[in-house]
N, C-alpha and C positions, 0 to 999 in steps of 0.2 A: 627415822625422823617423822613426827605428826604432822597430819597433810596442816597445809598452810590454809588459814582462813583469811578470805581477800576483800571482805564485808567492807574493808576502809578503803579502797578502792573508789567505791562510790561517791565518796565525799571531797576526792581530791580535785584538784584544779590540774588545768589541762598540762601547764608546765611543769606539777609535781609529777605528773604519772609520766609525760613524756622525760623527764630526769632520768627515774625510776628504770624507766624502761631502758636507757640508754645504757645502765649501769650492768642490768641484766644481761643485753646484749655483750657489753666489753667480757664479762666474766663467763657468760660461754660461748665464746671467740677465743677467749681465753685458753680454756680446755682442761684448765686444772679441779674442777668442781665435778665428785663424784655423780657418778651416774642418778644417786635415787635424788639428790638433793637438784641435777640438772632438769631433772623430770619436773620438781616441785616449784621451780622459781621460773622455768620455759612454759607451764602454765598458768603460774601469777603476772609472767610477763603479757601471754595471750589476753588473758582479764584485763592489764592496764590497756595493752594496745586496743581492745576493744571500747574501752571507757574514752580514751582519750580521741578513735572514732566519731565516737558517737557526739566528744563536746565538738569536734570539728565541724559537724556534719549541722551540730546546731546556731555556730557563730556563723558557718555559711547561708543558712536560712535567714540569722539576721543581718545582713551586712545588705546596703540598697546605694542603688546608684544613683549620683546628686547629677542633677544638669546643670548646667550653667546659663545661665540669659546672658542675649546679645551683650546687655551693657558689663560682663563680668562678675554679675554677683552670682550669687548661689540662687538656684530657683526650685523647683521641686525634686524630691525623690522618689525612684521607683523602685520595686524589685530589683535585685540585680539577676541577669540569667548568666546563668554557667552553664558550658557549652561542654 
């Protein structure tokens, strides 16, 4: 089987790759999926879980905490810090 090219990888959105990945996992949890083809899709799966990292990593830098003023509106936002 020709190594698998993962170049579309990159363009996905974070729910495709995490789908992607999940289906990967069920099928070798599975156990029925020969050896060389386990090797080729536990490494496409490594590239999605790394892509889908990485979009994680970037909606956490954008997400900010809103304050609230006394009278209940919305008041400014800041960074949000994760601990």
């Amino acid at each position: 089987m020709p190594k698998q090219n993962n170049s579309d990888i990159q363009s996905m959105s974070f729910e495709t790759a995490l789908a992607e990945l999940e289906q990967i996992v069920g099928r070798l949890e599975h156990g029925d999926v020969p050896l060389e083809e386990s090797i080729q899709i536990y490494e496409r799966g490594e590239a999605l879980r790394s892509h889908s990292d990485k979009l994680l990593k970037e909606a956490e830098a954008k997400v900010e905490k809103l304050s609230i003023n006394k009278d209940g509106t919305a008041g400014q936002t800041e960074p949000l810090e994760i601990e």
